[in-house]
C-alpha angles and dihedrals in degrees: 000000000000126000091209143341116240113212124185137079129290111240140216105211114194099196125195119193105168104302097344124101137179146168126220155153106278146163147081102285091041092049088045099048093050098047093046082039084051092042088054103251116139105245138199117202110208102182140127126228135168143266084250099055103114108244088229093061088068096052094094086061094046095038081058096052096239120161101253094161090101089059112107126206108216132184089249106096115253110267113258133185130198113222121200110190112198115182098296103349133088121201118192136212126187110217103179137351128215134209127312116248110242131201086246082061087068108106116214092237085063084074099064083067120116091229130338125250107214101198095175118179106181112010084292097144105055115213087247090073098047087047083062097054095044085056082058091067087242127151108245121204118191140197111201100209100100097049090053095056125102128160140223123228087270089053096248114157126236131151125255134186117287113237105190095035095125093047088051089037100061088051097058138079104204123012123193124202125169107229094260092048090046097048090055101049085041098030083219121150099212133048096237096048078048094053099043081041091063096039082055089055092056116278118126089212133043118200108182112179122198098183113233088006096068133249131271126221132210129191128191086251099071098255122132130194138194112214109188106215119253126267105249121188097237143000120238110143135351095202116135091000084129096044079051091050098038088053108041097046088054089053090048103039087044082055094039109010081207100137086193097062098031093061092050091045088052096036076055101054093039094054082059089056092061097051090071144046131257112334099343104087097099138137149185126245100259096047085039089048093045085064085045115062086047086059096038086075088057103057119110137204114217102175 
């Protein structure tokens, strides 16, 4: 038995900061698997890569001990982004873009799994396979990067307004934005306007970051919470903070359903991310919860 099935496509991320350059195992499924993997929860990877994607660059996922049977390699080579940091700013490229992942790449094991984490990063994951494993009667957590992204002929990489939002949303438990991202699916200035505007659309479960501000959360029940973000001791990179947050706090609402605790416990795991760079910040349940019931006293209900 699974704890939960992982769905989105591995990335290659070519990252730039200055003169330096790397190379490295990215995206939201991959940031996702390893930090639910980390928190002890039993994961299954469904992805596709290419021919071209370097056997050493899976060895995070292998070293800690995810499911990646279900990962198939395709002619179609692996997706890969550029990313140019520039003091505080990020500008993406998307270099190529692998395979969609259809409802037929669902392997039959998936289904053992608790709930599914859709960490899509470029329209990857159709509506028709979600649709599948809603007819399953499974819980569905989703991250709404990927739908939001469109690119210029350079490749560079800007959002852009979700069309189908609603059809995707009513199909969906818990749903995280950033606030850009969410301001530009609800055209809502605020994050709580954002949050109440995708419960509206169809989620059970609205998840808004703000980075170092915090995160609201918004439930179908009309309640509304403030969670403050956790101290961390430094500040490295905030890659993939909001794939930790989206994940954890699904694992630990779908044990719980405490909304409270489950925010603390993601705003936690989040604050570790930061302190690293690239995939490394990751941690296990008792050193997350410890963060977390400092934080629990914090939180705040609005509505």
């Amino acid at each position: 038995m699974y704890e939960i099935t992982v769905i989105g496509h591995i990335v290659i991320d070519e990252i730039k900061r200055g003169n330096f350059q790397s190379r490295a195992i990215g995206g939201a499924a991959t940031y996702s698997t390893l930090a639910a993997q980390s928190y002890g929860a039993k994961t299954l990877l469904i992805s596709k890569i290419g021919t071209d994607f370097p056997e050493n660059l899976i060895l995070p996922l292998i070293e800690k001990g995810v499911d990646i049977s279900c990962v198939k390699r395709v002619s179609s080579p692996t997706t890969k982004f550029k990313l140019i940091y520039e003091n505080d700013t990020r500008i993406l490229f998307l270099i190529d873009r692998c395979d969609p992942i259809l409802p037929d790449d669902l392997c039959q094991k998936s289904f053992q799994a608790k709930f599914f984490h859709i960490g899509c990063v470029a329209n990857e994951v159709p509506l028709s396979t979600i649709k599948t494993i809603r007819s399953k009667k499974k819980h569905i957590s989703l991250d709404v990067q990927g739908y939001i992204r469109k690119t210029d002929e350079r490749g560079k990489v800007f959002f852009t307004k979700w069309k189908d939002a609603k059809q995707f949303l009513k199909n969906i438990d818990i749903v995280h934005a950033d606030i850009d991202e969410a301001k530009i699916i609800t055209e809502a200035e605020t994050p709580v306007e954002a949050a109440k505007t995708l419960i509206n659309m169809g989620a059970n479960i609205a998840l808004i970051t703000l980075g170092e501000k915090g995160s609201y959360i918004g439930t179908k029940n009309g309640n509304l919470f403030y969670v403050p973000a956790a101290k961390t001791s430094k500040n490295v990179d905030s890659t993939g903070a909001g794939d930790v947050y989206t994940v954890i706090f699904a694992l630990e609402y779908f044990n719980t359903y405490d909304v409270k605790w489950a925010g603390a416990v993601a705003s936690s795991a989040a604050s570790f991310i930061v302190e690293f760079p690239g995939p490394q910040g990751f941690s296990n349940k008792n050193i997350i919860y410890e963060r977390a019931k400092i934080l629990l006293n914090h939180v705040k209900k609005i509505t």
